[in-house]
C-alpha positions as CSV (number, residue, x, y, z in Angstrom):
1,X,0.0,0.0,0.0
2,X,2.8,2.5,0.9
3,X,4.1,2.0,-2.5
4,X,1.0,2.3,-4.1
5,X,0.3,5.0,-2.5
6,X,3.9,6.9,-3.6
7,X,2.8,5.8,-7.2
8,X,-0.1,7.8,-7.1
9,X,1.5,10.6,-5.2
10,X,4.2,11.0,-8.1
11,X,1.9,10.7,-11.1
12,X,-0.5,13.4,-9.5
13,X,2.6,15.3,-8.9
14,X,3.5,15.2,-12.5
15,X,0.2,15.5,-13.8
16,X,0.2,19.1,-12.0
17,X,3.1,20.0,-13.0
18,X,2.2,19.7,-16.9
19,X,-0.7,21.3,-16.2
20,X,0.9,24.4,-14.7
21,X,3.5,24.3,-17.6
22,X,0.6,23.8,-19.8
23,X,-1.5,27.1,-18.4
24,X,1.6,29.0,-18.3
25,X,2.5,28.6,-21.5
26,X,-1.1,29.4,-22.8
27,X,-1.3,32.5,-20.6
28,X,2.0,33.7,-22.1
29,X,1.9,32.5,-25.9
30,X,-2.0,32.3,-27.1
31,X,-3.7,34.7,-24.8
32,X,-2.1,38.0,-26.1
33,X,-3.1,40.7,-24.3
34,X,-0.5,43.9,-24.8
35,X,0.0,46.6,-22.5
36,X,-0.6,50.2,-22.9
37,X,3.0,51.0,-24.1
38,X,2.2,54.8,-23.6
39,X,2.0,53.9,-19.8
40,X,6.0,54.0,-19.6
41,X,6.8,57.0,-22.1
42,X,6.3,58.6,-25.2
43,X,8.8,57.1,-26.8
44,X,10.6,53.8,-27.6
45,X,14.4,53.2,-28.8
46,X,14.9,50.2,-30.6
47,X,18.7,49.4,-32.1
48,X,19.4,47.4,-34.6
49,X,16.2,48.6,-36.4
50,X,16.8,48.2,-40.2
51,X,16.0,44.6,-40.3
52,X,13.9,41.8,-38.7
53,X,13.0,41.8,-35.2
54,X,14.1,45.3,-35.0
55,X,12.6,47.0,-37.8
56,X,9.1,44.6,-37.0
57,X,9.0,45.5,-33.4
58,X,9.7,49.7,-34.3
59,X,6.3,49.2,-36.6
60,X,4.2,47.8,-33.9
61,X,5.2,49.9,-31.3
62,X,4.2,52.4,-34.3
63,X,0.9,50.9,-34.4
64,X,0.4,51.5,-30.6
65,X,1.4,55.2,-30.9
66,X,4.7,55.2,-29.7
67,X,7.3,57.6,-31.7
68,X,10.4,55.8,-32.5
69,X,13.8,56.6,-32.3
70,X,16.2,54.5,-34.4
71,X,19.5,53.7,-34.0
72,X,21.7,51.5,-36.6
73,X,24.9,51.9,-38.9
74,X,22.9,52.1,-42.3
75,X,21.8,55.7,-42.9
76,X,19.7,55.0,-46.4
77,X,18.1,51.7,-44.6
78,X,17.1,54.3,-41.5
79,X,15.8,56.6,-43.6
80,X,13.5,54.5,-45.7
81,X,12.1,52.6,-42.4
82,X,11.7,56.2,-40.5
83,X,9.5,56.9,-43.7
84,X,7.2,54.2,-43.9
85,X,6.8,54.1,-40.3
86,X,5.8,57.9,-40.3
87,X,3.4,57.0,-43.8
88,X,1.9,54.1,-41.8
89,X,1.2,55.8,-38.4
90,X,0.5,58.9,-37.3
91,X,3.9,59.2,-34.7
92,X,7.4,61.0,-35.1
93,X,11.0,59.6,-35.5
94,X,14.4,60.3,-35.1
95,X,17.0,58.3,-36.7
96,X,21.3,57.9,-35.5
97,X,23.3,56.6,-38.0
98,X,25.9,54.5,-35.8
99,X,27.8,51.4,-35.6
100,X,27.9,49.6,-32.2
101,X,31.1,48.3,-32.9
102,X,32.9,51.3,-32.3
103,X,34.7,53.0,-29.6
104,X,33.1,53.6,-26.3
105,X,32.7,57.4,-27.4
106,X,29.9,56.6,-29.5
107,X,27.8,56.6,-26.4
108,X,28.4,60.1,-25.9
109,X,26.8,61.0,-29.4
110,X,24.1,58.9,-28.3
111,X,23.3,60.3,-25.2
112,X,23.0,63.8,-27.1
113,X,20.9,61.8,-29.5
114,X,18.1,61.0,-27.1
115,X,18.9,64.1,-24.6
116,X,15.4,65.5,-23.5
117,X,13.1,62.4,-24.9
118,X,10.5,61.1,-22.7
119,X,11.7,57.2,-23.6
120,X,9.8,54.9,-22.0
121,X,10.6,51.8,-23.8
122,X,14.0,50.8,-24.7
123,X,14.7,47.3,-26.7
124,X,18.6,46.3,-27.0
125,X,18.3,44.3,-30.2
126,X,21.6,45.1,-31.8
127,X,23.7,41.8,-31.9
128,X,26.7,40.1,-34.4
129,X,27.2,36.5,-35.1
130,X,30.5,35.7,-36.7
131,X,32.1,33.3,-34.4
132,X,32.3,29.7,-36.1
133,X,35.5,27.5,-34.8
134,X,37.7,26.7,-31.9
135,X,38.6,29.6,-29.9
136,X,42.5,29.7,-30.9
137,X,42.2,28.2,-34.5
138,X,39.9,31.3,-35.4
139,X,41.5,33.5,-37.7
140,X,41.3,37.6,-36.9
141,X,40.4,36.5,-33.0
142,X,40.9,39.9,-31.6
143,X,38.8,41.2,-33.9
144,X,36.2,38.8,-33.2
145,X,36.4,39.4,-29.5
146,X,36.5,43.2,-29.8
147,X,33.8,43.0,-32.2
148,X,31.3,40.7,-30.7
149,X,31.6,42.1,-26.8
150,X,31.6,45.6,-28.2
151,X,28.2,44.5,-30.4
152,X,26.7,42.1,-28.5
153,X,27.4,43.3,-24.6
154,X,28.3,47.1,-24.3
155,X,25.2,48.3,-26.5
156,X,23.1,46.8,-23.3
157,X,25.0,47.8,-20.5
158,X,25.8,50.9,-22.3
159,X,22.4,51.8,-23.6
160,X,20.6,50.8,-20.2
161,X,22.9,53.6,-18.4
162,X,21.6,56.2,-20.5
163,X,18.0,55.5,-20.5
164,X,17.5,53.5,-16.9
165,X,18.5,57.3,-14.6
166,X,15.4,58.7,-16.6
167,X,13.2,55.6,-16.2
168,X,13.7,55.8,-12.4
169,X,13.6,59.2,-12.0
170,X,9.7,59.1,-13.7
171,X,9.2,55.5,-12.1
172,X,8.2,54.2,-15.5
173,X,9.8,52.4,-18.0
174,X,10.6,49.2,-20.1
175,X,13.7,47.4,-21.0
176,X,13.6,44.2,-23.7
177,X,16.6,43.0,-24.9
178,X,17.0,40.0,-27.0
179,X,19.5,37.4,-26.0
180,X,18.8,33.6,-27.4
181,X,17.9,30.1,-26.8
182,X,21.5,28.5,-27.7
183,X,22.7,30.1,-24.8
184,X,20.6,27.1,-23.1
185,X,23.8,24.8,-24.0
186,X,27.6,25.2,-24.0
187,X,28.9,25.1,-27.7
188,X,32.1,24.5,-28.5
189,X,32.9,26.4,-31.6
190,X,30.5,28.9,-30.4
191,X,32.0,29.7,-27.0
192,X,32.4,33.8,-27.5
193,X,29.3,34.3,-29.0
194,X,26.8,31.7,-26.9
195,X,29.3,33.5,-24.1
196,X,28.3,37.4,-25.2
197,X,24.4,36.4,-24.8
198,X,24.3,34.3,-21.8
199,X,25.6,37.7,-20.1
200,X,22.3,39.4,-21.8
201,X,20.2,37.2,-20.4
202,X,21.9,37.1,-17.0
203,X,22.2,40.8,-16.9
204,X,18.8,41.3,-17.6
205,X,16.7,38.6,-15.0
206,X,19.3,40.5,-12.6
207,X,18.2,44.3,-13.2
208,X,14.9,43.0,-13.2
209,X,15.2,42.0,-9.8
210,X,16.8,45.2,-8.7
211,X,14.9,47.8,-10.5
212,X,11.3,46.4,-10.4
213,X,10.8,48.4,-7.3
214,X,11.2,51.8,-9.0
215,X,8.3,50.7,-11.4
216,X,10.9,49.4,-14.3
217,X,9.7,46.5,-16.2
218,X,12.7,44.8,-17.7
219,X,12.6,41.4,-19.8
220,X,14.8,38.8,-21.4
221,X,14.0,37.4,-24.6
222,X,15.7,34.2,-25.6
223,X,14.3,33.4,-29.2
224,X,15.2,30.7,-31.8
225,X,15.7,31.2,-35.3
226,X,13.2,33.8,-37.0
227,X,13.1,33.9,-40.4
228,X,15.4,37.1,-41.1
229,X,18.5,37.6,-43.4
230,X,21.1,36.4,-40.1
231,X,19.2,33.6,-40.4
232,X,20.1,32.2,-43.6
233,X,22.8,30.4,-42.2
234,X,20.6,28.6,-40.5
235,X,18.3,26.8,-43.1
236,X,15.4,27.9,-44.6
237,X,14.1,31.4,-43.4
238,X,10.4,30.3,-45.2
239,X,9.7,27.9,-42.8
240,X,10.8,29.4,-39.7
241,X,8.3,31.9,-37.7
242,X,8.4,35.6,-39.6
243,X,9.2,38.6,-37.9
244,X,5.9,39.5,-37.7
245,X,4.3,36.4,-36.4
246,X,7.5,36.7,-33.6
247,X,7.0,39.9,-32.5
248,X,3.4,40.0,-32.2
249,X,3.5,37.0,-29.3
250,X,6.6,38.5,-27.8
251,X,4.9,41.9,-27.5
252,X,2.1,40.0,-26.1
253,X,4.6,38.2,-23.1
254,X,5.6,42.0,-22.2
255,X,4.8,42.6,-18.2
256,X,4.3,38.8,-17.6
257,X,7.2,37.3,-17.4
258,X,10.7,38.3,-16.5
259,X,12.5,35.9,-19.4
260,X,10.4,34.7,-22.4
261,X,11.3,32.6,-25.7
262,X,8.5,35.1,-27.5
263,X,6.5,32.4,-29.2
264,X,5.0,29.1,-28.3
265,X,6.9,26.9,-30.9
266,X,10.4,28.8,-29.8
267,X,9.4,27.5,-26.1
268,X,8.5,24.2,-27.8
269,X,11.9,24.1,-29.1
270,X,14.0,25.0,-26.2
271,X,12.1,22.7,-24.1
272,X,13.4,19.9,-26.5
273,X,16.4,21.9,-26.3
274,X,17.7,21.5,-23.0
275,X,16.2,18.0,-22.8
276,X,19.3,16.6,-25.1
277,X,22.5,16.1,-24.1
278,X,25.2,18.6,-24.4
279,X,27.5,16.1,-26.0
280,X,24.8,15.2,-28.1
281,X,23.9,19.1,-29.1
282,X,27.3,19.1,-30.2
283,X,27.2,16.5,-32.6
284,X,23.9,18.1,-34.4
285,X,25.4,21.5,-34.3
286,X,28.6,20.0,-36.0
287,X,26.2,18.5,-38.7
288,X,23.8,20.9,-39.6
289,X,25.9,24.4,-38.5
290,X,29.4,24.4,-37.8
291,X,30.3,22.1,-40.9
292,X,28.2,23.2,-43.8
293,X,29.6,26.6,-42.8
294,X,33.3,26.2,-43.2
295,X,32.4,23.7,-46.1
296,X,30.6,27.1,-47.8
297,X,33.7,29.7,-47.0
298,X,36.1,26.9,-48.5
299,X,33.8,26.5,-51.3
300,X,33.6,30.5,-51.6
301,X,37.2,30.7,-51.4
302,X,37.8,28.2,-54.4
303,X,35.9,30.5,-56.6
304,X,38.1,33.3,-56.0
């Protein structure tokens, strides 16, 4: 009977569990409700907004009536999106040309960029992917390290100390920034760059937990691959979830959760995730990443 009675006791257990993974996910990924964006300031700054999720999320925060202030390193691409966004909805822009790999100076012309902006929503999206190898066999590894912690790590540490003093000064505001589900794994070959976004994650659940007293909401985003140009490396951008589809659920995620994958089948995917093996992840990431990419470069480089 005892035993019987820890069966029964562990299956209800289980069964409960599901369930509350079950309703959690459904409250987060298929009821979307949005907040009032306006709530936390009249004015969002996105970076990394020429393409993808950046450029999607600028025109729904658009569509809410937030004016938009965009930051990224292609002036003509800036331009044309500051356009259709002001076509499209009745709100203002301001574009910076800037490239986030820089010196820390470009912060400076920043801050001057935003001075006097009510900003009440800031989303670090801005990130680089270029690392594929071991760490000493890469070729140009300074540059890779200087380029992906000046892309992928000072832009939200760097960012977040020019727009958090304001935030907590009106006890409003909102902080997204996007990090990624690989960062659920250690992968070798990818060490630097899994390495840059586990610190946005970290970062972020962290700030959360200190600033959510001065009324700042502030979320980490871990998403899998969306179908967007960065992508490509990655298989076929058709099939994966668009920009739009994304950024409508992860919008919808935005004061309930403190860390979010954005979209049910992204959560689907990192459950399965973290369920296999690292040594195992390896091997897959070997086979469908790591060595059709340096197969294409040596492929590329025979042409030449």
């Amino acid at each position: 009977m005892v035993f019987q009675w820890i069966g029964i006791a562990t299956i209800t257990y289980l069964v409960i569990k599901l369930v509350y993974y079950l309703a959690q996910g459904a409250y987060l990924y298929f009821f979307r409700t949005y907040p009032d964006f306006n709530k936390y300031g009249k004015w969002s700054v996105i970076t990394g907004a020429t393409d993808g999720i950046g450029k999607e999320t600028a025109f729904q925060l658009a569509s809410r009536g937030q004016n938009i202030a965009l930051i990224s390193r292609n002036t003509e691409r800036l331009k044309n999106v500051a356009k259709a966004i002001e076509s499209n909805h009745n709100v203002q822009t301001k574009c910076l040309t800037m490239d986030f790999s820089g010196d820390e100076e470009i912060y400076d012309k920043i801050a001057d960029f935003l001075q006097g902006l009510d900003i009440g929503t800031l989303i670090n999206n801005v990130g680089t992917d270029q690392e594929i190898g071991r760490f000493l066999e890469q070729s140009n590894l300074s540059l890779i390290i200087r380029n992906l912690v000046r892309v992928n790590i000072m832009p939200v540490l760097k960012m977040t100390q020019i727009v958090l003093p304001g935030m907590v000064k009106r006890k409003r505001g909102l902080i997204l920034n996007l990090s990624a589900f690989t960062i659920l794994h250690p992968i070798g070959k990818y060490a630097i760059m899994n390495a840059t976004k586990s610190f946005v994650d970290l970062f972020s659940r962290a700030l959360s937990y200190e600033y959510e007293s001065e009324g700042i909401t502030i979320q980490s985003c871990l998403p899998g691959a969306v179908g967007t140009k960065a992508a490509q490396h990655v298989g076929d951008i058709e099939k994966m979830t668009s920009p739009k589809e994304y950024c409508t659920s992860w919008l919808a995620t935005v004061d309930k959760t403190r860390r979010t994958h954005g979209h049910w089948q992204h959560a689907v995917e990192s459950w399965v995730w973290v369920k296999i093996p690292t040594g195992l992840v390896q091997k897959l990431a070997n086979y469908f990443y790591f060595e059709p990419g340096v197969k294409a470069t040596q492929d590329s480089e025979k042409k030449k």
